[in-house]
C-alpha positions, 0 to 999 in steps of 0.5 A: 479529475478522472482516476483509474487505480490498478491493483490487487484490491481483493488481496490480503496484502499490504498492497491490497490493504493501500489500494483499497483504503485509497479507493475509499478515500476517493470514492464519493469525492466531487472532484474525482471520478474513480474506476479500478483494474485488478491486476493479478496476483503473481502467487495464483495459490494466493486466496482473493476475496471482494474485501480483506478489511473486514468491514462491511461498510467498506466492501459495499462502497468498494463495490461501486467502484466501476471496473476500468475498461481496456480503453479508459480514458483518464487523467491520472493512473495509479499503479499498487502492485509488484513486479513495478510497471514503470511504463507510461500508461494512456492517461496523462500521468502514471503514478507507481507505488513503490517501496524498497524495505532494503533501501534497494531493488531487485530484478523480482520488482522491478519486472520488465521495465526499469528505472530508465523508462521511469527517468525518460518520461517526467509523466511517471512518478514514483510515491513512496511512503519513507525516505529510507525508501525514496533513497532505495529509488534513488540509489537504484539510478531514479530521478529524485525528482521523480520520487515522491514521498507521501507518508501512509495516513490512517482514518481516526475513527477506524483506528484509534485506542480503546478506552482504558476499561474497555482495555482492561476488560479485553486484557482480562477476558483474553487472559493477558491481565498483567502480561507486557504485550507486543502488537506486530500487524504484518507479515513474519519476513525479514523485510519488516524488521520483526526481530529487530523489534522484538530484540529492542523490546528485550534491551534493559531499561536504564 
C-alpha cells in the first residue's frame, strides 16, 4: 500500500506532533510504501525545524521519508492540518484528521471546503480520535458513516513512568520534594480545558 501524509511534520503543534509519530509508525513497514508533503503553516511567524520530538533517533528515520511528488500516485492520502481540505485528493482514499474540542466547527476549520463535499464523495473519511469530537462532526451535518474514531496511541518504551528512585531523585533535585505537582503537556487555550482541570484539582476530597 502506498501512503502519502500531508501535513505540518516540522512544527511543534499537536498536529505536527501526530503527523510525525504516524510517520514513524509507518515508516519501515513491508507493507506500506510512505512519502510525506508539508503543507504550510497558516502562521508564517511560526518557527519550523526538521523534528520537534526531540529525538535523534526519531529525526534520522523521519528524514528518509521521501518527499511526495506533485504528481504522486498513491492508494491512500492523509491529511493532519487545518484549515480541513475535505476535497477528494487523486489516490483512491482521502483520510482527513479532524478534531472539534467545542464539540463543533467553525468556518476557521473548515476553510474553502465543506461538510458537503465530504458527505458526497464515500472516498473521504474523516479520523477523529474521541467521540466528543465525532459528535462535533456530526453535529455540523457529517455522514456519521463517514466518521471514524480512532483513539491517539502511545509507543510504551517512549512514554511511560519513571521508576520511583529515579522520581524522588528528580523531585529532589528540581526542589519539588514534598510539593503536590500538576503535569499540563499542551497549549494554555481554552479549548484544552486547563482551568477546568486545575479547578477539579482544588475540589475537597471526601
Amino acid at each position: 500500500m502506498r501512503i502519502i501524509i500531508e501535513g505540518w511534520r516540522s512544527l511543534p503543534h499537536s498536529y505536527g506532533v501526530i503527523d510525525q509519530f504516524l510517520s514513524l509508525e509507518l515508516w519501515g513497514r513491508g507493507d506500506v510504501e510512505l512519502f510525506h508533503r508539508y503543507v504550510p503553516f497558516f502562521d508564517a511567524s511560526v518557527r519550523t525545524g526538521a523534528d520537534t520530538l526531540g529525538d535523534e533517533g526519531f529525526a534520522a528515520r523521519l528524514a528518509r521519508v521521501p518527499t511526495a511528488r506533485v504528481e504522486q500516485e498513491a492508494d491512500t492520502t492523509v491529511r493532519i492540518f487545518v484549515p480541513l481540505d475535505l476535497t477528494p485528493a487523486a489516490s483512491k482514499r482521502t483520510l482527513v484528521f479532524a478534531t472539534s474540542e467545542f464539540a463543533i466547527f467553525d468556518a476557521n476549520q473548515i476553510g474553502r471546503s465543506s461538510i458537503a463535499a465530504l458527505n458526497a464523495d464515500a472516498g473521504i473519511v474523516c479520523v477523529t480520535p474521541s467521540q466528543w469530537s465525532r459528535s462535533g462532526l456530526v453535529r455540523c451535518g457529517a455522514d456519521p458513516g463517514q466518521v471514524v474514531v480512532i483513539p491517539h496511541g502511545i509507543d510504551p518504551e517512549v512514554f511511560r513512568p519513571v521508576g520511583a528512585a529515579l522520581r524522588e531523585d528528580l523531585r529532589r533535585r528540581l526542589g519539588w520534594t514534598g510539593h503536590f505537582l500538576f503535569l499540563n503537556v499542551g497549549a494554555l487555550t481554552g479549548n484544552k480545558g486547563t482551568i477546568d482541570l486545575l479547578k477539579a484539582g482544588h475540589l475537597p476530597q471526601r
